[in-house]
C-alpha beads as a LAMMPS data file, in Angstrom:
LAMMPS data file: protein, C-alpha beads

290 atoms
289 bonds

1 atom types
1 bond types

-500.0 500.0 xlo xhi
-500.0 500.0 ylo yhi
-500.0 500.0 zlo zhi

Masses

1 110.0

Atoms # bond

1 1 1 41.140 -78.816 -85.251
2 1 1 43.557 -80.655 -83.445
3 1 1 46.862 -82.447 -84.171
4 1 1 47.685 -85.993 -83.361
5 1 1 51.572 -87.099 -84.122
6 1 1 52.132 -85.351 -87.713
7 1 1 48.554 -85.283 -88.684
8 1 1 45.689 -82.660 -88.188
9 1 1 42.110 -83.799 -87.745
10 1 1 39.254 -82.198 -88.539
11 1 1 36.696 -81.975 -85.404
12 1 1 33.121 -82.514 -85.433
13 1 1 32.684 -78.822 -85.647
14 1 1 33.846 -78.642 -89.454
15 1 1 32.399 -81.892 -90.551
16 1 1 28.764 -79.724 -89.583
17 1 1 30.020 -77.114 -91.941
18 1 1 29.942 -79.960 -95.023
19 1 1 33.652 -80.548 -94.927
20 1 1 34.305 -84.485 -95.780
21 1 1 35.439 -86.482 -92.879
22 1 1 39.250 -87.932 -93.457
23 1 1 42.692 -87.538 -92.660
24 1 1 44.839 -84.776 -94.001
25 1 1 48.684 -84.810 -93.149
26 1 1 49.788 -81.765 -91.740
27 1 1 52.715 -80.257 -94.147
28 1 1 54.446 -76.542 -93.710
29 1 1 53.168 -75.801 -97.118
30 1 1 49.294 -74.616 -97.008
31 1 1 49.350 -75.170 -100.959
32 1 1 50.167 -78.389 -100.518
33 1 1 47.658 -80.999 -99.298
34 1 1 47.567 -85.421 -99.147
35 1 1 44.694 -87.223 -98.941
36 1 1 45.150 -90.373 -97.487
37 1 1 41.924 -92.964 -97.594
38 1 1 41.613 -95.925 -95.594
39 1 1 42.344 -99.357 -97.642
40 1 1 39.716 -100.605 -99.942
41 1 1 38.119 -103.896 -99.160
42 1 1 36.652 -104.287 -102.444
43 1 1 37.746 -107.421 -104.185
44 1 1 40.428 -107.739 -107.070
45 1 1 39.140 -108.835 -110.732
46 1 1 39.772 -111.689 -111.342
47 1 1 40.442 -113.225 -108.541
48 1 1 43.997 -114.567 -107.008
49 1 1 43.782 -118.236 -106.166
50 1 1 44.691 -117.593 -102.935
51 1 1 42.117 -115.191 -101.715
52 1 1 39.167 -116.357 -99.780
53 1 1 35.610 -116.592 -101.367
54 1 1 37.797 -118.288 -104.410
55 1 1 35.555 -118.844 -107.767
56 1 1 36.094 -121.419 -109.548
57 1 1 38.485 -121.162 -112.520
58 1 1 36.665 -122.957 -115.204
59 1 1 33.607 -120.688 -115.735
60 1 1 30.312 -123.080 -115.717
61 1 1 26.909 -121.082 -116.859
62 1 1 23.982 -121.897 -114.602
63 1 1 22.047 -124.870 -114.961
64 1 1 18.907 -122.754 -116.268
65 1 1 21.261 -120.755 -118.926
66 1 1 20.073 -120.780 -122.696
67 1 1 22.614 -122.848 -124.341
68 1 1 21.143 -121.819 -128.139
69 1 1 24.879 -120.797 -129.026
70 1 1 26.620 -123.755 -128.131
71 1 1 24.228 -126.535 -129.860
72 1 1 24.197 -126.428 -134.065
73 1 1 21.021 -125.450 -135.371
74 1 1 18.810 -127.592 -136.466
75 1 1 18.995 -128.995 -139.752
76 1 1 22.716 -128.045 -139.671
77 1 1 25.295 -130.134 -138.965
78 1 1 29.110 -131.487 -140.305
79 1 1 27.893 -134.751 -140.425
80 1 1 25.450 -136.121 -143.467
81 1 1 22.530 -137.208 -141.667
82 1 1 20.613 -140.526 -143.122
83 1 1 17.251 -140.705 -143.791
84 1 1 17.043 -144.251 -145.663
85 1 1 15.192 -144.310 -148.680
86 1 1 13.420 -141.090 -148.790
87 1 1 17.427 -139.388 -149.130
88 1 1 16.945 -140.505 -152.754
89 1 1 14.164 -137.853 -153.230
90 1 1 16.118 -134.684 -151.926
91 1 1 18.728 -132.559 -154.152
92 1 1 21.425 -133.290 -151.819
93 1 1 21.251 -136.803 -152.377
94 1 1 22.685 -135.479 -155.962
95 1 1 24.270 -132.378 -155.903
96 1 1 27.885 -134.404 -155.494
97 1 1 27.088 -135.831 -158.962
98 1 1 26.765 -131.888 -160.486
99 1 1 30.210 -130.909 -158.549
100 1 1 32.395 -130.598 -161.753
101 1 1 34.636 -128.319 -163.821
102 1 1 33.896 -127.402 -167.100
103 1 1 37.463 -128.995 -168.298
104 1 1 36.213 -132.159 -166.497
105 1 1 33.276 -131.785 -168.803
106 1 1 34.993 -131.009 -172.126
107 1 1 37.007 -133.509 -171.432
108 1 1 34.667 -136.231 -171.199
109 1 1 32.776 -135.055 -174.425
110 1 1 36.358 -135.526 -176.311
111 1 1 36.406 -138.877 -175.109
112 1 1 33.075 -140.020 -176.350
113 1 1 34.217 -138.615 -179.581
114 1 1 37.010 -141.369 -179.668
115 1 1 34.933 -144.677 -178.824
116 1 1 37.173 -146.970 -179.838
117 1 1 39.721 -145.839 -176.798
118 1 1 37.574 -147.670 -174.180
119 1 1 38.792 -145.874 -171.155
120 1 1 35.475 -143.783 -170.145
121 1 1 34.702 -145.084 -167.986
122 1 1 37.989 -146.612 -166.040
123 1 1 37.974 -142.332 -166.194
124 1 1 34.593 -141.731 -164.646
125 1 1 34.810 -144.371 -161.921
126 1 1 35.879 -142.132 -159.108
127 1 1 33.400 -139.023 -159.976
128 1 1 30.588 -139.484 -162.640
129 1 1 28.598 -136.804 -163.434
130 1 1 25.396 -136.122 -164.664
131 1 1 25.604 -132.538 -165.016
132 1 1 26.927 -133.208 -168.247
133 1 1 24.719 -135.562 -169.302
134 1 1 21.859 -133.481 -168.915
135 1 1 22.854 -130.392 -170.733
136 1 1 23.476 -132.661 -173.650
137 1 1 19.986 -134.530 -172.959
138 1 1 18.996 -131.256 -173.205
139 1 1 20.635 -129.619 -175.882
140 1 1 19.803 -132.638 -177.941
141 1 1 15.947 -132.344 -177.603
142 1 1 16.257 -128.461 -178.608
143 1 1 18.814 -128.576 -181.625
144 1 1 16.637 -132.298 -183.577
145 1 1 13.251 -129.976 -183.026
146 1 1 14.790 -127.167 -184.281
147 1 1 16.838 -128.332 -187.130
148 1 1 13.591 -131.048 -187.914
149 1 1 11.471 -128.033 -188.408
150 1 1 13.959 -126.052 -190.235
151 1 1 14.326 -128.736 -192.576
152 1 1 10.942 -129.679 -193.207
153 1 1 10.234 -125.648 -193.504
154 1 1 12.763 -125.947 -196.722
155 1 1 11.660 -128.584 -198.367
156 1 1 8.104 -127.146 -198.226
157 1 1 9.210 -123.750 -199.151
158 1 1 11.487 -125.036 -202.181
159 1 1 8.245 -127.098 -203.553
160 1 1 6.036 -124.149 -202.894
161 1 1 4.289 -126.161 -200.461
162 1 1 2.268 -125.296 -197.215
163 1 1 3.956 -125.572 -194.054
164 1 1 2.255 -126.179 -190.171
165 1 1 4.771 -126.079 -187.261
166 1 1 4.617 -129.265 -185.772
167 1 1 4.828 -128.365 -182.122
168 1 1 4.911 -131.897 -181.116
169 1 1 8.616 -132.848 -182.652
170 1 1 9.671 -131.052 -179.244
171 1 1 7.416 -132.644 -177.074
172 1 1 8.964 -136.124 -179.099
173 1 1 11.944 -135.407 -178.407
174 1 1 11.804 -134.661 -174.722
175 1 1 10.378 -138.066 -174.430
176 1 1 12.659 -139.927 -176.565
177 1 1 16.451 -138.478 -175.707
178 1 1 15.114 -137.840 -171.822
179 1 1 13.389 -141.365 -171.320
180 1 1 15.896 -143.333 -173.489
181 1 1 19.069 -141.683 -171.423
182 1 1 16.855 -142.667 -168.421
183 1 1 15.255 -145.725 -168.579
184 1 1 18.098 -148.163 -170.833
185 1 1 20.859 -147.616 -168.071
186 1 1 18.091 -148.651 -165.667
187 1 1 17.214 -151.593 -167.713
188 1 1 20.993 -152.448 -168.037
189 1 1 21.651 -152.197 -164.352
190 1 1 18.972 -154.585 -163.921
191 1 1 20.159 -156.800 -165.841
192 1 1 23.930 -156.615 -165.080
193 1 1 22.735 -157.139 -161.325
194 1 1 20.686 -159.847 -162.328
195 1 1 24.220 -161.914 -164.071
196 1 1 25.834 -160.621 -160.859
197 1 1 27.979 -158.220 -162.396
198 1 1 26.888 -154.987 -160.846
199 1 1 27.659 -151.613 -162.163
200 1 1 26.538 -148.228 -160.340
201 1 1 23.253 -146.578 -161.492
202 1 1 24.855 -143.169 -161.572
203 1 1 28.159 -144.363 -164.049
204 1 1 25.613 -145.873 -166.517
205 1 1 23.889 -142.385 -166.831
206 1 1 26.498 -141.110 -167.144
207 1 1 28.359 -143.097 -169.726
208 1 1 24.738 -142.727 -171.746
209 1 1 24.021 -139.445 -171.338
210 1 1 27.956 -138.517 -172.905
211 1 1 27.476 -141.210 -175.755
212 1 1 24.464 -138.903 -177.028
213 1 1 26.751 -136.208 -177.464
214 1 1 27.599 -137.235 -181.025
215 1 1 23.990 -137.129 -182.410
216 1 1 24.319 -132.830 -181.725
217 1 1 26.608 -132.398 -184.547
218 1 1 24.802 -135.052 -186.792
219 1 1 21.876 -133.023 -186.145
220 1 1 23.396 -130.023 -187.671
221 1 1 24.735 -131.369 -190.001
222 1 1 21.502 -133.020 -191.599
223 1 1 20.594 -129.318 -192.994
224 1 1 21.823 -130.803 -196.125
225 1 1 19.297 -131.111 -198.395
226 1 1 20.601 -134.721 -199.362
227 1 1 18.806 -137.780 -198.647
228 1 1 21.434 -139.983 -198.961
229 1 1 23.813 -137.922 -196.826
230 1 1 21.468 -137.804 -194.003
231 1 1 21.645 -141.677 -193.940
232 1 1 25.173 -141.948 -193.680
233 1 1 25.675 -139.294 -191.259
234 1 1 23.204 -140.994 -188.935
235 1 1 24.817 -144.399 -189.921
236 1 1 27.977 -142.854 -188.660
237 1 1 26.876 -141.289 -185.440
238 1 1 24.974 -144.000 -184.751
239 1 1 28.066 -146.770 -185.462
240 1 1 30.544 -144.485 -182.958
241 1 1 27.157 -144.068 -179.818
242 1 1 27.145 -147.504 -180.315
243 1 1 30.910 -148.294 -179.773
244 1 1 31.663 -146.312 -177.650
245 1 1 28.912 -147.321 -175.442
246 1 1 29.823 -151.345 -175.988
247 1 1 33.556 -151.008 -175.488
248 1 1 33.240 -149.128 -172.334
249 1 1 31.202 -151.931 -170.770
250 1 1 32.379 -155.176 -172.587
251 1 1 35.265 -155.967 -170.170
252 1 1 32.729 -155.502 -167.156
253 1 1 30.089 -157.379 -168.666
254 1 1 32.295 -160.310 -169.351
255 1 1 32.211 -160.719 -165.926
256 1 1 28.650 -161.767 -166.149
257 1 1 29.064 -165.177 -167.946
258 1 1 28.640 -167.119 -171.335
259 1 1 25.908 -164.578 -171.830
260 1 1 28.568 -161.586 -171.940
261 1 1 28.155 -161.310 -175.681
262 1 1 24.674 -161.033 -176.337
263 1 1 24.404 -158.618 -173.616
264 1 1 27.093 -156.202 -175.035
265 1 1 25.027 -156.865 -178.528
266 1 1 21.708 -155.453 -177.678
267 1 1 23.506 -152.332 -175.959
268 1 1 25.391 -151.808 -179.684
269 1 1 21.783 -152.642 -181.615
270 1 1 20.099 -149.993 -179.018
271 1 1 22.434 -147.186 -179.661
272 1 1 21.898 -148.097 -183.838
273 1 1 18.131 -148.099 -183.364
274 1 1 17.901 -144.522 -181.696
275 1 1 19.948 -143.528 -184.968
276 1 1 17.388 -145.168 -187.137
277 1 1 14.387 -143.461 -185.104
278 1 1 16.629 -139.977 -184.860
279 1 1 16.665 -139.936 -188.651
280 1 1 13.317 -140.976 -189.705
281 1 1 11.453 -139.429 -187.258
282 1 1 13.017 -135.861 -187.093
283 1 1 14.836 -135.679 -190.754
284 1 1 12.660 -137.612 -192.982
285 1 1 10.917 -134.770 -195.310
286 1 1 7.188 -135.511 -195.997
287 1 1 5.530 -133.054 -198.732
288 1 1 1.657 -132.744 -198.598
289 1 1 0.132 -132.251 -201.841
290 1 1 -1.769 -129.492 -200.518

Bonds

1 1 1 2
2 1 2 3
3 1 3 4
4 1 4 5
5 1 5 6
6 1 6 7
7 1 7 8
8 1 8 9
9 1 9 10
10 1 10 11
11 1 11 12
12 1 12 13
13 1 13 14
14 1 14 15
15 1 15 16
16 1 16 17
17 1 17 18
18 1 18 19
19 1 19 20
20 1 20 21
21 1 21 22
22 1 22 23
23 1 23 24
24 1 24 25
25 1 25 26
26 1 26 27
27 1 27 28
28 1 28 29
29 1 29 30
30 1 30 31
31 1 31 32
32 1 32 33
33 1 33 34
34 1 34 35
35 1 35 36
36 1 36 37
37 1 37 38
38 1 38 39
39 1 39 40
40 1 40 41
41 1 41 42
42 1 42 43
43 1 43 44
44 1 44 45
45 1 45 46
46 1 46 47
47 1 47 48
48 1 48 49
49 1 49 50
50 1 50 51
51 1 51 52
52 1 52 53
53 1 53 54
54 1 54 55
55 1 55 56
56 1 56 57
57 1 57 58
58 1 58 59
59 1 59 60
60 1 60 61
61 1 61 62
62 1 62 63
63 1 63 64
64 1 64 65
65 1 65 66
66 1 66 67
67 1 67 68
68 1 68 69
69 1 69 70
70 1 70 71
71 1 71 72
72 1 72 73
73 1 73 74
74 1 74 75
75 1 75 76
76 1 76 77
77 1 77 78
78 1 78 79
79 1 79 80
80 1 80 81
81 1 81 82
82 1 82 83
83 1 83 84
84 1 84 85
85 1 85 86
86 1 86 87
87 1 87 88
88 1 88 89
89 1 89 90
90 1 90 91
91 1 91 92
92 1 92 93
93 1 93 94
94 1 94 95
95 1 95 96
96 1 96 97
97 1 97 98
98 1 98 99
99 1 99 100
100 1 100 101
101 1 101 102
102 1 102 103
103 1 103 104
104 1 104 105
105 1 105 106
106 1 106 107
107 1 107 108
108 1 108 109
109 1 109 110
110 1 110 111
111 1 111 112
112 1 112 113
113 1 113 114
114 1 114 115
115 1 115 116
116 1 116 117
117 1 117 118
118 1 118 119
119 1 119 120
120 1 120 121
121 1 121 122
122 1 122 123
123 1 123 124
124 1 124 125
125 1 125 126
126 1 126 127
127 1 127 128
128 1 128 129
129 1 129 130
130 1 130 131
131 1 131 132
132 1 132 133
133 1 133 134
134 1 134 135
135 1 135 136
136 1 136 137
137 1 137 138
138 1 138 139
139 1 139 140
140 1 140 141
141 1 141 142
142 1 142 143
143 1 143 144
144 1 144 145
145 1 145 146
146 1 146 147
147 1 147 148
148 1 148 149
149 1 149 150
150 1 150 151
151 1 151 152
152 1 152 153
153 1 153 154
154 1 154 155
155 1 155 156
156 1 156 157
157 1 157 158
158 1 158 159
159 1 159 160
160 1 160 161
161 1 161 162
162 1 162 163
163 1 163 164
164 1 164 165
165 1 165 166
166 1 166 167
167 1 167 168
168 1 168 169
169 1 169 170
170 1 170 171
171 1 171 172
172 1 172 173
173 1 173 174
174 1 174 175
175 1 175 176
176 1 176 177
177 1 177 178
178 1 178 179
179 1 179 180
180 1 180 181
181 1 181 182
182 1 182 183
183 1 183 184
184 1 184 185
185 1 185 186
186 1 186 187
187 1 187 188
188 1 188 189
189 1 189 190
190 1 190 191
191 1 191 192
192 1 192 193
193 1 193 194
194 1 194 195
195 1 195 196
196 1 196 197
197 1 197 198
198 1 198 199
199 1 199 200
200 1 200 201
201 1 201 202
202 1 202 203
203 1 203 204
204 1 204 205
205 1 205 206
206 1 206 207
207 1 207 208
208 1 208 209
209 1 209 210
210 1 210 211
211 1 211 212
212 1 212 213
213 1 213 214
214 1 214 215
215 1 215 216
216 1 216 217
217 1 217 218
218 1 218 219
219 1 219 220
220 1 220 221
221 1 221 222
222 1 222 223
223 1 223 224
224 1 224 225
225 1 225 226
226 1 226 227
227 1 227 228
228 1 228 229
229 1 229 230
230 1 230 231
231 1 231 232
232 1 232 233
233 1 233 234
234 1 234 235
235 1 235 236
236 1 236 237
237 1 237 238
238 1 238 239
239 1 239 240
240 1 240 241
241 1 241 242
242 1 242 243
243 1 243 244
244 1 244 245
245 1 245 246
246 1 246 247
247 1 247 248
248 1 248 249
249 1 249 250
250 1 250 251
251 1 251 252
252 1 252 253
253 1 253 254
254 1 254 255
255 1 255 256
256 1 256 257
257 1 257 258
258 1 258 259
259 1 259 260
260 1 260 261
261 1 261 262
262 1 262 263
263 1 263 264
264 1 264 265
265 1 265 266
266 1 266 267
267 1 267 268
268 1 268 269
269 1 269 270
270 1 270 271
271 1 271 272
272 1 272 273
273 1 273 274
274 1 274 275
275 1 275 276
276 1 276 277
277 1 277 278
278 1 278 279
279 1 279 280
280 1 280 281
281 1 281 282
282 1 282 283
283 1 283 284
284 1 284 285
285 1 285 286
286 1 286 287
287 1 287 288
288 1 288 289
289 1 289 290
């Protein structure tokens, strides 16, 4: 061992005998001992800006690198995509006519219960619906079958009569409430398009499927074993479908001419006639002699 200035080094000699090579200071106190290493020359993380070898500071992945994470999936984006014609056969092309509350709902059935207001559909205009039209397409075709066959089982039962479920009056009634509710705003916006005054498809479902809403409780209410009170209570709920359906659309269909009147006449006679078919068809008691 020999000493250079104030340090000792260790001589070939010891590094043989498996003691690490290095620089020890030489101090007074054997207890004490300071290693001193020779400076790194590994690089800093991150880098200064000033060092050499810089990298860059915007980090750029290699050209090859799998960019899966960066690019929306497919089928997923922010933006609607179009698709034409065929968008009119997917549910998304009408799940923003099913976005409302059930207030927004309630609402609307109030109104069609006071047809003479006129203001449906000056309501509607921004966001029609026809969630609610459906459930009371719906509900319709369930509570005429069921109250027709309740009715018919009375009067059959009071006369001491036979009685066959008529599995049909639902099958009837799916066809009438569903295809009338479908096909007569169709018709109309035909029409209306034809006199160029155009009204959207989806706000004349939707004023027709809330001006059936009146025939539920008329339904009930025919239980009553009285002819001539059927009559009047499908008179009535027949008169106020009607009205309410006209007055919602007379000041838009004046737009369409000389012609305005007859137009808003067949809508009112329509709206009586499903009354007239409602009644006789579903509440109209025929005994067998049987």
């Amino acid at each position: 061992m020999m000493s250079s200035g104030g340090y000792t080094t260790i001589d070939d000699n010891h590094n043989r005998n498996g003691v690490v090579s290095g620089s020890v200071s030489a101090v007074s106190d054997p207890d004490h001992v300071t290693i001193k290493f020779a400076e790194s020359k590994l690089q800093t993380f991150p880098p200064s800006s000033e060092s050499q070898g810089k990298i860059a500071a915007v980090f750029r992945p290699p050209s090859d690198a799998d960019d899966s994470f960066s690019k929306p999936a497919r089928g997923i984006s922010d933006e609607p995509r179009s698709t034409g014609w065929m968008h009119a056969f997917t549910v998304g092309a009408y799940k923003p006519y099913f976005d409302v509350d059930t207030s927004d709902v309630l609402q609307r059935i109030r109104d069609s219960l006071f047809p003479f207001r006129g203001t449906f559909t000056e309501n509607t205009a921004d966001n029609p619906d026809l969630y609610g039209p459906f459930w009371i397409c719906t509900t319709l075709i369930f509570v005429a079958a069921a109250i027709g066959t309740f009715v018919t089982y009375v009067a059959h039962e009071l006369q001491k009569k036979e009685w066959n479920y008529d599995i049909n009056l639902v099958t009837w009634s799916a066809g009438l409430f569903y295809g009338y509710v479908t096909l007569v705003p169709l018709g109309l916006y035909v029409i209306l398009k034809y006199f160029s005054a155009p009204s959207g498809l989806v706000q004349l479902w939707c004023l027709y499927g809330y001006s059936l809403f009146v025939f539920i409780p008329a339904s009930c209410l025919s239980i009553v074993p009285v002819e001539i009170f059927r009559w009047v209570i499908a008179g009535v709920a027949g008169f106020m479908s009607a009205t309410f359906v006209a007055l919602n659309l007379r000041t838009h269909i004046k737009s369409a001419g000389e012609r305005w009147f007859l137009i808003v006449a067949g809508i009112f006679l329509l709206q009586l006639a499903l009354a007239v078919v409602l009644k006789l068809y579903f509440f109209t008691i025929t005994v067998g002699t049987n």
